[in-house]
C-alpha beads as a LAMMPS data file, in Angstrom:
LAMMPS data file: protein, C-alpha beads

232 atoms
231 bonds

1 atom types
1 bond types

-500.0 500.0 xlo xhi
-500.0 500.0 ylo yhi
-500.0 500.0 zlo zhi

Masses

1 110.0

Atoms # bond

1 1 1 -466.972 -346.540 -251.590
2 1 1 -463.829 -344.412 -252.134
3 1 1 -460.458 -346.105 -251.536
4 1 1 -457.834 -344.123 -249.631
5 1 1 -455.308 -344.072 -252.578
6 1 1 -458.691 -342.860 -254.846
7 1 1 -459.213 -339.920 -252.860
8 1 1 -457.825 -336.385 -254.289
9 1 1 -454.901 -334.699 -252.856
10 1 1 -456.870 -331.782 -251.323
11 1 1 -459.516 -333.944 -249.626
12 1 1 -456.619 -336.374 -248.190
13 1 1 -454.280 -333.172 -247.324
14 1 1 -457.407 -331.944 -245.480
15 1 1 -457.790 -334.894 -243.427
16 1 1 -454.400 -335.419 -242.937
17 1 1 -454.385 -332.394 -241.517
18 1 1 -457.172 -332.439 -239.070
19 1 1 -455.980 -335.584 -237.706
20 1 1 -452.736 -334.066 -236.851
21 1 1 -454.002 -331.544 -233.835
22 1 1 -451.934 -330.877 -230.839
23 1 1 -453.066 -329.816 -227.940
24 1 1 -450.864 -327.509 -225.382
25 1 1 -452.300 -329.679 -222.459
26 1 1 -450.666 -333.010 -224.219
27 1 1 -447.476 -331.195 -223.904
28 1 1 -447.310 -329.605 -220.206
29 1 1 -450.422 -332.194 -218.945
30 1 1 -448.940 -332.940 -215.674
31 1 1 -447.881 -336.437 -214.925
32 1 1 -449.499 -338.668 -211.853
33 1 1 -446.992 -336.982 -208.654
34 1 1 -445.917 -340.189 -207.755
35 1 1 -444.049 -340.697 -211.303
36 1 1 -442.408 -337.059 -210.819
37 1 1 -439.248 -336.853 -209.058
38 1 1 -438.319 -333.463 -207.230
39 1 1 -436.333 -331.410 -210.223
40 1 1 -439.564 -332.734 -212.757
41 1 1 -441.977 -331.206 -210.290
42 1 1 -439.464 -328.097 -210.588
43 1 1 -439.745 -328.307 -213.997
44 1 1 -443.322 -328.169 -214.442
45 1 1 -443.974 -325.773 -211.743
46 1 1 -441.451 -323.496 -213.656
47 1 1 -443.562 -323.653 -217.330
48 1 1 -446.973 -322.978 -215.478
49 1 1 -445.077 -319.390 -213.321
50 1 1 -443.176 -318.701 -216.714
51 1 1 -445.593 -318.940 -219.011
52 1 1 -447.890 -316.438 -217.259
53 1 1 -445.080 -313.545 -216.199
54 1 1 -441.736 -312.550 -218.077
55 1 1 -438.591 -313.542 -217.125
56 1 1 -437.454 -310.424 -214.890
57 1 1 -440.400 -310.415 -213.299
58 1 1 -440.477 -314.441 -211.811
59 1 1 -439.101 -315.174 -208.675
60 1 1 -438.175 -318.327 -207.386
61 1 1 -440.388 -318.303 -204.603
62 1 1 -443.166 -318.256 -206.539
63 1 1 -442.193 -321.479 -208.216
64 1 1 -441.091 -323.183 -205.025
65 1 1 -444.407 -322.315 -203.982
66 1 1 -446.133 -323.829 -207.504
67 1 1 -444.077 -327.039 -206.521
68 1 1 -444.705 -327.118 -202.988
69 1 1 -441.122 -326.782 -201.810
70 1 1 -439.055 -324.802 -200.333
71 1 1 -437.011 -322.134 -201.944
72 1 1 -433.997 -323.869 -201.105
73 1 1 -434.704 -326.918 -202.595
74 1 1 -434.078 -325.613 -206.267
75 1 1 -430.993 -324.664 -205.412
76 1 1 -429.791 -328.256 -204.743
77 1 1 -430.833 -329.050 -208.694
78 1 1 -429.934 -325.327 -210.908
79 1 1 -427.803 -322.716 -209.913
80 1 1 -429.832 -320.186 -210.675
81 1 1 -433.155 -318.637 -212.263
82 1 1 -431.554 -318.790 -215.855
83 1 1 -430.582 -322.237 -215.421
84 1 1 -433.873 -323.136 -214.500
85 1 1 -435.579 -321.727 -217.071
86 1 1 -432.878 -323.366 -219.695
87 1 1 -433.584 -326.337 -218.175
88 1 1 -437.055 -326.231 -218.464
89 1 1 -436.751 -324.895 -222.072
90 1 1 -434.995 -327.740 -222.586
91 1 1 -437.415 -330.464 -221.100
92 1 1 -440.243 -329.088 -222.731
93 1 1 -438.323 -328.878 -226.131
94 1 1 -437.287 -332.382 -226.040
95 1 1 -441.152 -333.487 -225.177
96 1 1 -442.585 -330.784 -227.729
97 1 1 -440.202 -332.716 -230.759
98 1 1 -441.367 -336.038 -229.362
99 1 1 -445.350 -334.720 -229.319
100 1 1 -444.977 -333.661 -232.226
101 1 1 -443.228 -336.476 -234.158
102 1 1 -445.875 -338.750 -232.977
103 1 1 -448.775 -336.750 -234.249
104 1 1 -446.923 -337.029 -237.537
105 1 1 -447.474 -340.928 -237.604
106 1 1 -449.548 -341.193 -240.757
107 1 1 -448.925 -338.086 -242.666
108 1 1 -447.415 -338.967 -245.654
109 1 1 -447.094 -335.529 -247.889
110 1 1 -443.628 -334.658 -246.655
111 1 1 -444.941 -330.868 -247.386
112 1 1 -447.710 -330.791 -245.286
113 1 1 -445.401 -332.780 -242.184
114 1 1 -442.754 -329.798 -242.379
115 1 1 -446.344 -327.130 -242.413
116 1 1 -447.949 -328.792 -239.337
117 1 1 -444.469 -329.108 -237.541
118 1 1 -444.343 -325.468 -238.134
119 1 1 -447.458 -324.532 -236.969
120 1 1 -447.612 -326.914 -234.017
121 1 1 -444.648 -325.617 -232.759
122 1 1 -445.597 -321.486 -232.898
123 1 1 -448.871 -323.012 -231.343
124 1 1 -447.155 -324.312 -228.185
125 1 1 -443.968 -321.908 -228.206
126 1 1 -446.413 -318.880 -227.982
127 1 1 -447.005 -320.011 -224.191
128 1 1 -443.408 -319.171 -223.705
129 1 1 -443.675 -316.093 -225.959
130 1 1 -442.296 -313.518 -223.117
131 1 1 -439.543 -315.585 -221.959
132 1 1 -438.189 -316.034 -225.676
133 1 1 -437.992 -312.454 -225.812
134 1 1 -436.258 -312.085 -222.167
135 1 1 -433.459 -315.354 -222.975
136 1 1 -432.558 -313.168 -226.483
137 1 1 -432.482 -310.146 -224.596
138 1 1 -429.599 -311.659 -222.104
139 1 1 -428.085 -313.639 -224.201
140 1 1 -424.855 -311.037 -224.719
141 1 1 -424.768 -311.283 -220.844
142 1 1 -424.820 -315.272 -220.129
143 1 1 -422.088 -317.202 -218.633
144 1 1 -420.484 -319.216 -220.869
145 1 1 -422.262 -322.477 -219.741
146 1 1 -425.715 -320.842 -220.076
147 1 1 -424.897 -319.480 -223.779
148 1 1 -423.594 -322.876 -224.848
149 1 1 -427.285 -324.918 -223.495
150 1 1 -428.554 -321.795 -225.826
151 1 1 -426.925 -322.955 -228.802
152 1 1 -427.675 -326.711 -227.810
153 1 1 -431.164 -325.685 -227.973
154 1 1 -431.060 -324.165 -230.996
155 1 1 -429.334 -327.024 -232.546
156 1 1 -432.474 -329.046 -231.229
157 1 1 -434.752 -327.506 -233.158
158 1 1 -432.607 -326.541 -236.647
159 1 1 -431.949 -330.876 -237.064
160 1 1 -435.419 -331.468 -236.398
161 1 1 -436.723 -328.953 -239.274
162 1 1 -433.174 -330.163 -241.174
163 1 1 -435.319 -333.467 -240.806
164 1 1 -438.060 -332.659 -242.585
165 1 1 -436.774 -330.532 -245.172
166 1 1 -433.905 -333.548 -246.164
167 1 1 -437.508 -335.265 -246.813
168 1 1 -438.749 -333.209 -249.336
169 1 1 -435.731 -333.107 -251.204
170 1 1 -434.895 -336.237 -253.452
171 1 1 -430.883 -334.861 -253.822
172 1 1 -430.288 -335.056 -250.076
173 1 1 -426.992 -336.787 -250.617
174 1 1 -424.317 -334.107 -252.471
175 1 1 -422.797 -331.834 -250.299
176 1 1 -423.980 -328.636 -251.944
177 1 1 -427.284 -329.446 -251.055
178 1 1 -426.731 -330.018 -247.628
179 1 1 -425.452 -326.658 -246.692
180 1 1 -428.437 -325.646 -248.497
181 1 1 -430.949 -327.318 -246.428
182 1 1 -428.473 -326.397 -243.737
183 1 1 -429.071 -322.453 -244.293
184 1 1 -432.808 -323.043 -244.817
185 1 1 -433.107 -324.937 -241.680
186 1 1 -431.711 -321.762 -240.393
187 1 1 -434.238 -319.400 -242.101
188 1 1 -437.629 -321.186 -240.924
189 1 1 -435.996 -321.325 -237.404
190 1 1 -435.701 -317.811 -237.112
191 1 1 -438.732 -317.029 -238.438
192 1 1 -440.441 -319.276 -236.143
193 1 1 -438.826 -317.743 -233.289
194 1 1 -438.864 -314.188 -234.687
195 1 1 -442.888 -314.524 -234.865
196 1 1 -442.768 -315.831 -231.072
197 1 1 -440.930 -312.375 -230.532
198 1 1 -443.267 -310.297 -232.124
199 1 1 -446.606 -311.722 -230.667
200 1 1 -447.433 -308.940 -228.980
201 1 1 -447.461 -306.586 -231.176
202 1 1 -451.634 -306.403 -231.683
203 1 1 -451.736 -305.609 -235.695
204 1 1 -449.307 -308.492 -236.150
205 1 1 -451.081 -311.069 -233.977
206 1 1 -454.840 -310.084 -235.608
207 1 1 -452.911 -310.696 -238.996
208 1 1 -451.034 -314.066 -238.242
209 1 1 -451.932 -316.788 -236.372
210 1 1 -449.708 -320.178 -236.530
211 1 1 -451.466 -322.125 -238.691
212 1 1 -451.500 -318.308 -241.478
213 1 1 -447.658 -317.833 -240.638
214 1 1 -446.992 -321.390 -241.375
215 1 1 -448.299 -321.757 -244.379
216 1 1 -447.011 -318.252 -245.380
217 1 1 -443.414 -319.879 -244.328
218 1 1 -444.026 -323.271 -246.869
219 1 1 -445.539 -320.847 -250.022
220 1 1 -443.533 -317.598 -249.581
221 1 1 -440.001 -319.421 -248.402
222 1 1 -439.440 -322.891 -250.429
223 1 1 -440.581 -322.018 -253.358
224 1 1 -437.366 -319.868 -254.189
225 1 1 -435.883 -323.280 -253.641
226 1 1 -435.554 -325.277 -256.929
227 1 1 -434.278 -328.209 -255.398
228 1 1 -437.111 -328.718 -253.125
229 1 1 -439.572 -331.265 -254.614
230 1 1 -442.480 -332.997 -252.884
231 1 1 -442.942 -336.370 -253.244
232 1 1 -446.248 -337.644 -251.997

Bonds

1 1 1 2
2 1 2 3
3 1 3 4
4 1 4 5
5 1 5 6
6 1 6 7
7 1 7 8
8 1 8 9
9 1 9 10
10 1 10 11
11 1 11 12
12 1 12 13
13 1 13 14
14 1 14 15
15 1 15 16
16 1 16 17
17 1 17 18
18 1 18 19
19 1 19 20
20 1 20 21
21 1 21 22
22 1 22 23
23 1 23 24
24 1 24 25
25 1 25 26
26 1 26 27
27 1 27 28
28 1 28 29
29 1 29 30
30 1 30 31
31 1 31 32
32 1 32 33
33 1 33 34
34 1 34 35
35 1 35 36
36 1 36 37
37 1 37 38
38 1 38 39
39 1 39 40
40 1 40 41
41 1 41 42
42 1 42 43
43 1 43 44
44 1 44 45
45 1 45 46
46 1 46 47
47 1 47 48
48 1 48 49
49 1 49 50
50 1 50 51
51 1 51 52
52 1 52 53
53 1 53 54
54 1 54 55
55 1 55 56
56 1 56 57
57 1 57 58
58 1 58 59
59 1 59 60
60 1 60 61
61 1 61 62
62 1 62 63
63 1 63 64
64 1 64 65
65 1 65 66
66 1 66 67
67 1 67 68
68 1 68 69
69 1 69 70
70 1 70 71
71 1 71 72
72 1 72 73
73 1 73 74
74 1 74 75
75 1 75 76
76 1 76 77
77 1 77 78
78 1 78 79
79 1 79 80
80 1 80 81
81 1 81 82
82 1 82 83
83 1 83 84
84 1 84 85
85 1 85 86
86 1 86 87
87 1 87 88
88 1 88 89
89 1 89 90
90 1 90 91
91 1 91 92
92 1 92 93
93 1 93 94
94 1 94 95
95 1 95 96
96 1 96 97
97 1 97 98
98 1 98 99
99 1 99 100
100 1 100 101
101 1 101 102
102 1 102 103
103 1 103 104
104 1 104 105
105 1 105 106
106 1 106 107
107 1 107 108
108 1 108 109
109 1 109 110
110 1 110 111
111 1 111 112
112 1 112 113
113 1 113 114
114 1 114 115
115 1 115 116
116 1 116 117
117 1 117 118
118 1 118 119
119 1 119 120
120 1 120 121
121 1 121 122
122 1 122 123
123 1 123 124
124 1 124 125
125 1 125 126
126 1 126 127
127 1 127 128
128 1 128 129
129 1 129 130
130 1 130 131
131 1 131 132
132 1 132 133
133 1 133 134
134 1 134 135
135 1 135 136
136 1 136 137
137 1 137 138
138 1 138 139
139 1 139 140
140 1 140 141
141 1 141 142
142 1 142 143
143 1 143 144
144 1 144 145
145 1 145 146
146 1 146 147
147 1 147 148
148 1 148 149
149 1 149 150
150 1 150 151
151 1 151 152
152 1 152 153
153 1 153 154
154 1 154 155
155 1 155 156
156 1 156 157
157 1 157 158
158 1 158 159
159 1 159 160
160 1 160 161
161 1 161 162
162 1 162 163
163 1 163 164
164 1 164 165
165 1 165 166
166 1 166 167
167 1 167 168
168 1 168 169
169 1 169 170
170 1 170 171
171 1 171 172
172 1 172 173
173 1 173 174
174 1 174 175
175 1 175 176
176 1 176 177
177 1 177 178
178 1 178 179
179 1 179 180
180 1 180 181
181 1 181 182
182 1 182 183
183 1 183 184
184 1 184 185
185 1 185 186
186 1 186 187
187 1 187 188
188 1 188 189
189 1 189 190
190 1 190 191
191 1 191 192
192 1 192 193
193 1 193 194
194 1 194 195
195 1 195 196
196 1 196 197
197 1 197 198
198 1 198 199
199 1 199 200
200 1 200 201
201 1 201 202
202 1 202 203
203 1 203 204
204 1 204 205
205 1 205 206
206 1 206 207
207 1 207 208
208 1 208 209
209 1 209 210
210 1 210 211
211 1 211 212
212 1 212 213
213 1 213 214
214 1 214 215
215 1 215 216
216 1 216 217
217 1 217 218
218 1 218 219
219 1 219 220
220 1 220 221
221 1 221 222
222 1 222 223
223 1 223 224
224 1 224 225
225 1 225 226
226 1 226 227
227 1 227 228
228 1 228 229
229 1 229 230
230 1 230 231
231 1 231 232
């Protein structure tokens, strides 16, 4: 019998790997009603409209409707359509980091945790693919409130790749280095988003799927990195 700590790298990668799967449905599976209070069942009713239609073309009836509410209701909860969809954004982010940091639970190659985060991410951020593309589009335009829950977001997602890339990294603690990981955290993030943006283009989504552009991101990206070193 093979011990754990006997089996290669590859084979234990490999399995690491496949053990690490998330679905879509464990992030936007829809809780028991009686658990959801009224802006929650705004919430979700908003990812199910926004994820099939862009953001110029979804009206707030039609997620009223999804909720089974009236059109006024939302209005006592966001001030508007961009609010709501920030908001939801925002939810969604927040249970996307948590989905994913759970399914990470075992994983020890710090590598291959910052590769599946990537992937698992452009997995379940390609639902919102249109919508990425319509919030960068008015971004210029946003009230100030709306631009700064942009950034907030952003910031979201930067520390938690900041996270994972401090992990790989055994020099975490001089300043230099921060910034570094700082600007790289920067880099992957918009990549990640920039492939969201460009889904639709049909040569570009036959040539990339998440789990490709992922591992394109960990071989093409950190390597030009010296101070990046895996410890397994």
């Amino acid at each position: 019998m093979v011990m754990e700590d006997q089996k290669p790298d590859s084979v234990r990668h490999s399995e690491e790997e496949s053990s690490a799967k998330l679905s879509e449905s464990e992030i936007f599976a829809l809780p028991p009603k009686e658990e959801m209070d009224t802006r929650e069942k705004l919430l979700y009713a908003a990812a199910e409209v926004f994820s099939g239609k862009d953001f110029h073309s979804t009206k707030l009836e039609e997620i009223a409707e999804r909720a089974k509410l009236a059109k006024g209701t939302i209005y006592l909860y966001f001030k508007d359509k961009t609010d709501l969809i920030l908001s939801a954004v925002e939810f969604f982010s927040e249970k996307l980091i948590e989905s994913i940091r759970l399914n990470l639970v075992g994983i020890n190659s710090p590598m291959m945790r910052l590769r599946i985060l990537i992937q698992q991410w452009l997995t379940v951020s390609l639902r919102y693919h249109s919508n990425v593309r319509g919030l960068h589009s008015l971004v210029h335009i946003l009230p100030a409130e709306h631009r700064i829950k942009l950034i907030k977001l952003r910031k979201m997602h930067k520390d938690f790749i900041y996270e994972h890339l401090s992990a790989i990294s055994e020099r975490v603690g001089k300043g230099t280095l921060k910034r570094s990981i700082d600007l790289l955290s920067e880099m992957i993030l918009d990549a990640m988003v920039g492939y969201v943006s460009r889904i639709d283009a049909e040569e570009f989504r036959a040539e990339n799927s998440p789990e490709k552009y992922a591992r394109f991101l960990i071989d093409v990206i950190l390597p030009h990195h010296e101070w990046l070193k895996e410890k397994v």
